[in-house]
C-alpha positions, -999 to 999 in steps of 0.1 A, spaced: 188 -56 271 165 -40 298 174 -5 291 174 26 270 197 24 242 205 53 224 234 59 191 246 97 182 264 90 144 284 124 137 299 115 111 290 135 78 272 106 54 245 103 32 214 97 53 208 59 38 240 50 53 236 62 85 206 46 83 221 15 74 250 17 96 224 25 130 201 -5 117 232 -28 121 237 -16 152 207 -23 167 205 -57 147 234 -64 169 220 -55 197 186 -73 195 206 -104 183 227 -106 220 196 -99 241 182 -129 226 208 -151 229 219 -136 268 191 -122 282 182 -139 316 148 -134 312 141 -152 279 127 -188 286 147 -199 248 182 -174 251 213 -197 250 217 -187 286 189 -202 299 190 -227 279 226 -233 290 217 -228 329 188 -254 327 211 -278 314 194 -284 287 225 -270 262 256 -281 269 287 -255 268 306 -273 242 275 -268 221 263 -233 222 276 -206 200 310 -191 198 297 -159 210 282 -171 244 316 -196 250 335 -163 246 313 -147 267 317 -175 298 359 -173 289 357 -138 296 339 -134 327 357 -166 340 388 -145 334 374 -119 350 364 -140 387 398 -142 384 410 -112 384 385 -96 407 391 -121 433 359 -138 428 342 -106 434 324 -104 393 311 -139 395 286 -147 366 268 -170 391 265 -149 420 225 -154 421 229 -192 418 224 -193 381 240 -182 352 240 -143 342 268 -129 323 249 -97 324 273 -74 344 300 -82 314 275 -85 284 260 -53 284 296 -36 281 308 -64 256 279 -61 239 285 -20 226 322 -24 224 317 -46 194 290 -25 181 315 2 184 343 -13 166 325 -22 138 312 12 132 347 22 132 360 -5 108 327 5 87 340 43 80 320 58 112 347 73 131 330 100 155 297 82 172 284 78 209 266 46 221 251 45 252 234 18 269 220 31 302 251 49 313 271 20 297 288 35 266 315 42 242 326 74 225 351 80 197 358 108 175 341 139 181 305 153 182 287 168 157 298 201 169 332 191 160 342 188 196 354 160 221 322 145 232 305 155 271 297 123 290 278 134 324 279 108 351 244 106 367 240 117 402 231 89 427 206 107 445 190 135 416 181 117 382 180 153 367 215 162 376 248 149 372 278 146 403 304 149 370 314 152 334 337 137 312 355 146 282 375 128 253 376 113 218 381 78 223 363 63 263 347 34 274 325 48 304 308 15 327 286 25 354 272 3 380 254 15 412 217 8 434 200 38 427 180 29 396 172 -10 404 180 -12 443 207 -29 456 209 -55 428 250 -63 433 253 -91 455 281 -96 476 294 -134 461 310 -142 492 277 -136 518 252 -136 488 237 -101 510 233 -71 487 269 -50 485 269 -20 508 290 12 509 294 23 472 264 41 460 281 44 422 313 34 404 324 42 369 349 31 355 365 42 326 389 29 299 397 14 264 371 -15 263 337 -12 278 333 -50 285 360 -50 311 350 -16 322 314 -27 330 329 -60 349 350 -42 370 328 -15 381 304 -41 391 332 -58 410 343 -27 426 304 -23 437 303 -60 451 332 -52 471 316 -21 493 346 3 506 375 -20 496 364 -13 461 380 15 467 414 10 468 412 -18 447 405 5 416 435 26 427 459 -1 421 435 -13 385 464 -9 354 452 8 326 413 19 337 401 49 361 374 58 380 350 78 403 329 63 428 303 78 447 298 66 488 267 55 506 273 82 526 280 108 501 318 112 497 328 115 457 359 107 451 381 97 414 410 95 401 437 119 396 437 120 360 400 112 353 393 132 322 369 156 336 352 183 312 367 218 324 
């Protein structure tokens, strides 16, 4: 997937299943970089963008994948387009998709209290192994050893999408210029994949990103400017 992935399991079990229950997650994980990974000559997606497999053909996973993020133009106003480079990449959804249903199924398999964190991308439930709600710092934009805030609870979906670790990647869909004005956006809320979408939207969109996560039902965030300015939501659930 491009990036550090790492899995905290707190949950008191024997060792062989956390073992086990860790291996299937990054089972998983392997399994959707091979299939969505943009920079596989074989994945599904290339496959798919070449033309060479048609959509009614590929696997459940990826036409659920393309449902979503068409949703998704949708409701961003065209601004999360899976084709904003000219081909296809679903990556700005995927990533988040992808550890929300590695998430959920260590929940449904007994592991209630675990962290999984996919650069920055990642959901928490439960509590650490220090019995308490878990600490998610949200990397400052300019400092890779210090964070601009932290986060608290039992049961996030934290997405984070910004320039300062692969340059100004987010493209603007509508000029096709890299997005200006919004150095970092997280976003924060139930389910990651969604999460992950919209803080790349929000990051596409430069300053109007802005007020267009105010008015977002259901999700908050904090965004950090080009020019410095950190500002969130009112209820963000920032560690005291």
């Amino acid at each position: 997937m491009g990036t550090a992935i790492s899995l905290d399991l707190a949950d008191d079990l024997p060792p062989t299943e956390l073992h086990t229950l860790a291996e299937e997650v990054f089972d998983w994980l392997r399994a959707v970089d091979a299939r969505f990974s943009t920079y596989r000559p074989d994945s599904e997606v290339c496959r798919v963008d070449r033309g060479e497999l048609p959509l009614p053909e590929a696997s459940p996973q990826l036409r659920e994948v393309l449902a979503c993020c068409a949703d998704l133009w949708r409701d961003t106003d065209g601004f999360f387009d899976a084709y904003a480079i000219g081909g296809l990449d679903p990556s700005g959804y995927v990533k988040g998709w992808a550890v929300q249903v590695a998430s959920d199924r260590l929940l449904a398999a007994g592991a209630s209290n675990h962290c999984l964190n996919a650069g920055g991308d990642l959901r928490v439930r439960g509590h650490s192994s220090a019995g308490r709600p878990w600490r998610i710092g949200i990397r400052h934009p300019w400092d890779a050893t210090a964070t601009c805030l932290v986060l608290t609870g039992t049961d996030l979906a934290v997405a984070t999408s910004g320039c300062y670790e692969r340059g100004p990647h987010v493209r603007d869909p509508r000029t096709g210029r890299p997005a200006r004005g919004l150095r970092s956006v997280t976003v924060v809320g139930a389910d990651l994949g969604p999460a992950d979408a919209y803080a790349t939207a929000a990051v596409a969109m430069g300053p109007a990103g802005i007020g267009w996560l105010d008015r977002l039902a259901g999700y908050r965030h904090a965004v950090v400017t080009d020019d410095g300015r950190c500002l969130h939501s009112t209820d963000l659930p920032l560690a005291g």
